[in-house]
C-alpha positions as CSV (number, residue, x, y, z in Angstrom):
1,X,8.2,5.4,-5.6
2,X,11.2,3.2,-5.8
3,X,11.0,0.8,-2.6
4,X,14.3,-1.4,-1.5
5,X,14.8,-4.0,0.6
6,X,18.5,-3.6,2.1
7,X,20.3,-7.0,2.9
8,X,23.9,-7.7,4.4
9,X,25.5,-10.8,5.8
10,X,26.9,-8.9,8.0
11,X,23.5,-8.8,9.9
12,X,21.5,-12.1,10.4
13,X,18.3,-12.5,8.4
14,X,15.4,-11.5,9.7
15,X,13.0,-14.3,11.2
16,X,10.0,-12.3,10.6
17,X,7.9,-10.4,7.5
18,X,10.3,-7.5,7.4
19,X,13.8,-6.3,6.1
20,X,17.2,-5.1,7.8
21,X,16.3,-2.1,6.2
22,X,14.0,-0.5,3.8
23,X,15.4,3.0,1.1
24,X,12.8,4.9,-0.5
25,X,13.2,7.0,-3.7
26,X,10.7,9.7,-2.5
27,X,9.0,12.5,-4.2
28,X,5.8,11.6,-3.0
29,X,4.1,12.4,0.2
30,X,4.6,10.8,4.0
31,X,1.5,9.1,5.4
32,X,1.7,9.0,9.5
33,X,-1.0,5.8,10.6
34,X,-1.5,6.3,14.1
35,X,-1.1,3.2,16.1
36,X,-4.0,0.6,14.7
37,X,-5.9,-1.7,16.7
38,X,-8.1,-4.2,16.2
39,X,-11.3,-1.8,16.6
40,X,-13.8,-2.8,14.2
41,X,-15.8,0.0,12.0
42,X,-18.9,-0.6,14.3
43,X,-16.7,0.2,17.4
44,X,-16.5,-4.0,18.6
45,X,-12.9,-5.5,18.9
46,X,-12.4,-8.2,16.2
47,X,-10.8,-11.6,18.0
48,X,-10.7,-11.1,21.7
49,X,-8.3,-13.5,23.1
50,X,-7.1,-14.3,19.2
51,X,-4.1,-12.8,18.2
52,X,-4.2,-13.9,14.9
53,X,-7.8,-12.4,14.3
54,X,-6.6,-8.9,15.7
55,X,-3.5,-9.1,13.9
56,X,-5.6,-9.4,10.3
57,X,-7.6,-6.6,11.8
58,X,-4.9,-4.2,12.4
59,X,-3.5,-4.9,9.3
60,X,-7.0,-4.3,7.3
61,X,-7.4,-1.4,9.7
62,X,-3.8,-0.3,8.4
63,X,-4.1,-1.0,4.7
64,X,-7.4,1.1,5.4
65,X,-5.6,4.2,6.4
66,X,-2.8,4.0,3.9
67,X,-5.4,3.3,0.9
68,X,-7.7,6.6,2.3
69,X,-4.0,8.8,1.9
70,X,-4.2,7.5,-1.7
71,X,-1.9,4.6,-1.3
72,X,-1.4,0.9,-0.5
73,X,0.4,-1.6,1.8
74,X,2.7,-1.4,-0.8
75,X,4.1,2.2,0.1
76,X,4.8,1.3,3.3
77,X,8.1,1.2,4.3
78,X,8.1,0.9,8.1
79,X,5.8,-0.6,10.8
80,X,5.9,-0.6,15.0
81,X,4.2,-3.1,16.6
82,X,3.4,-3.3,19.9
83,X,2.8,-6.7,21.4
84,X,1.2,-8.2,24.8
85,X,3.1,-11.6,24.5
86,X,6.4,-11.7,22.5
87,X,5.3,-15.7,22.3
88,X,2.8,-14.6,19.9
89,X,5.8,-14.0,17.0
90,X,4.8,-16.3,14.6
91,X,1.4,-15.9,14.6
92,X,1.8,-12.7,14.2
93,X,3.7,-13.1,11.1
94,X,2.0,-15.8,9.6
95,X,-0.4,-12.9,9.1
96,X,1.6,-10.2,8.7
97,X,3.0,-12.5,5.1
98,X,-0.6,-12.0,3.8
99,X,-0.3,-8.2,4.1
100,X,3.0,-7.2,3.1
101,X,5.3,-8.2,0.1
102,X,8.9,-7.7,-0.9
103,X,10.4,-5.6,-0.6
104,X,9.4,-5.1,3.0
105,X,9.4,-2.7,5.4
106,X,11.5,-2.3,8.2
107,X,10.2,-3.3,11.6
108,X,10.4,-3.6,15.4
109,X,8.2,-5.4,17.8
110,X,8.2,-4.9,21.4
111,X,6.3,-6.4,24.4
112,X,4.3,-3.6,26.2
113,X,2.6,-4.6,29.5
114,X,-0.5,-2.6,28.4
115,X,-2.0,-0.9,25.3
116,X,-5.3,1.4,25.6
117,X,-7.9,-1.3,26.0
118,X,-7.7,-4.8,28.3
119,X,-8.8,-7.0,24.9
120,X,-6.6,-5.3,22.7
121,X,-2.8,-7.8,22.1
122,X,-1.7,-6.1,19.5
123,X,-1.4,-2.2,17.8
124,X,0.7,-1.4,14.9
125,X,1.6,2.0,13.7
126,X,3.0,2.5,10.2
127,X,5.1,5.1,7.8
128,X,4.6,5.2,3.8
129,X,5.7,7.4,1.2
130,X,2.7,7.7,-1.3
131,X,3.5,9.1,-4.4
């Protein structure tokens, strides 16, 4: 799968782990994750009251789905992320860098006032192309 990381100067740079815009050269197959949270195998919640902690979660919980379709964090090429606090951006991304490389996928983030569980302050659905 050939993966690119679209630049321009005529947009700013992104301040976060993710790109203006991602192509894919796809022959392979689409892998829908549903929205991740940080829900543990065991059914706890990693981190209450740490973003950072559910943030690694989600992503292992991710990289877990994508890796069970026959891929990796690698193949993905777009991510939603659904915040409680906005204020939590950079911690957020600090551990989002340990996940995902260049070229990287294309991303929003948006504060929600709720997500499906009180503990839960963050969720991130994702889109890969596994070949």
């Amino acid at each position: 799968m050939g993966k690119t990381q679209v630049s321009t100067e005529a947009l700013r740079s992104p301040n976060g782990v993710f790109s203006q815009a991602t192509t894919i050269e796809a022959t392979g197959r689409l892998v829908f994750v549903s929205g991740m949270t940080a829900r543990q195998p065991d059914g706890g919640i990693a981190g209450v009251g740490d973003v950072r902690e559910q943030t690694r979660q989600v992503c292992e919980n991710v990289k877990a789905a994508v890796e069970a379709a026959g891929g990796t964090l690698a193949d993905v090429c777009r991510v939603d992320v659904y915040v409680r606090n906005m204020e939590d951006f950079a911690k957020i991304h600090e551990i989002r860098a340990q996940y995902f490389t260049e070229p990287l996928p294309a991303s929003t983030m948006v504060e929600v006032s709720k997500l499906a569980h009180p503990d839960y302050l963050i969720e991130i659905n994702a889109i890969a192309v596994v070949a």
